[in-house]
C-alpha positions in Angstrom: 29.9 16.9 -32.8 31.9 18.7 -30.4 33.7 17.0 -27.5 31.6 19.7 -24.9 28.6 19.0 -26.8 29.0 15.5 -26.4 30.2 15.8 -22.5 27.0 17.9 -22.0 25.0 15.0 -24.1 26.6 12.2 -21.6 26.5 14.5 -18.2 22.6 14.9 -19.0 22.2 11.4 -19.6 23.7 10.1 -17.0 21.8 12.3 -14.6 18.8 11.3 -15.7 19.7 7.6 -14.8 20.6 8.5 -11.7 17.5 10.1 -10.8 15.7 7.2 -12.2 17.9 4.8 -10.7 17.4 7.0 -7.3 13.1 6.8 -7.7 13.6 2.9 -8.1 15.7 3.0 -4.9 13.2 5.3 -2.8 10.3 3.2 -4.0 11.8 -0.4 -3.1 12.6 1.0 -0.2 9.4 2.8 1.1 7.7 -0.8 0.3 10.0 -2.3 2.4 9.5 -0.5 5.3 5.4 -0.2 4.5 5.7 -3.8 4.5 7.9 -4.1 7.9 6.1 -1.4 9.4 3.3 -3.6 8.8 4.6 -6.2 10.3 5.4 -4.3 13.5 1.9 -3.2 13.8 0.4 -6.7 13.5 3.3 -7.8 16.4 2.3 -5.1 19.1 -1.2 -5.3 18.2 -1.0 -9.1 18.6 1.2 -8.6 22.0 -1.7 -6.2 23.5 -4.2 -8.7 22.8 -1.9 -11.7 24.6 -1.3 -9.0 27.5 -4.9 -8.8 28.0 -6.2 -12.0 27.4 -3.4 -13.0 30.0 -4.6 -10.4 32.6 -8.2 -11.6 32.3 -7.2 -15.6 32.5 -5.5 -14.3 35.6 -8.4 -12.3 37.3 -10.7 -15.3 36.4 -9.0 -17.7 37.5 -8.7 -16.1 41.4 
């Protein structure tokens, strides 16, 4: 085999790991931040319900 064959052979190779290296990546990392943006929602959704069950404690009890 020729040495540009075989420096073609290793270039394609290795930039197909990459890529699939890179899809790994990009998928861990939209899971996390699914996850986290979860998360968030729960928080402000959980804060809204505190701020109004707050400003109806304090209209009920004056």
């Amino acid at each position: 085999m020729k040495t540009s064959t075989k420096n073609l052979l290793i270039g394609i190779v290795v930039v197909i790991v990459a890529v699939f290296l890179a899809s790994v990546i990009v998928n861990v990392a939209l899971a996390f931040l699914a996850a986290a943006f979860k998360l968030a929602l729960i928080a402000f959704v959980a804060l809204v319900l505190i701020a109004i069950g707050w400003a109806w404690l304090k209209r009920t009890r004056d």
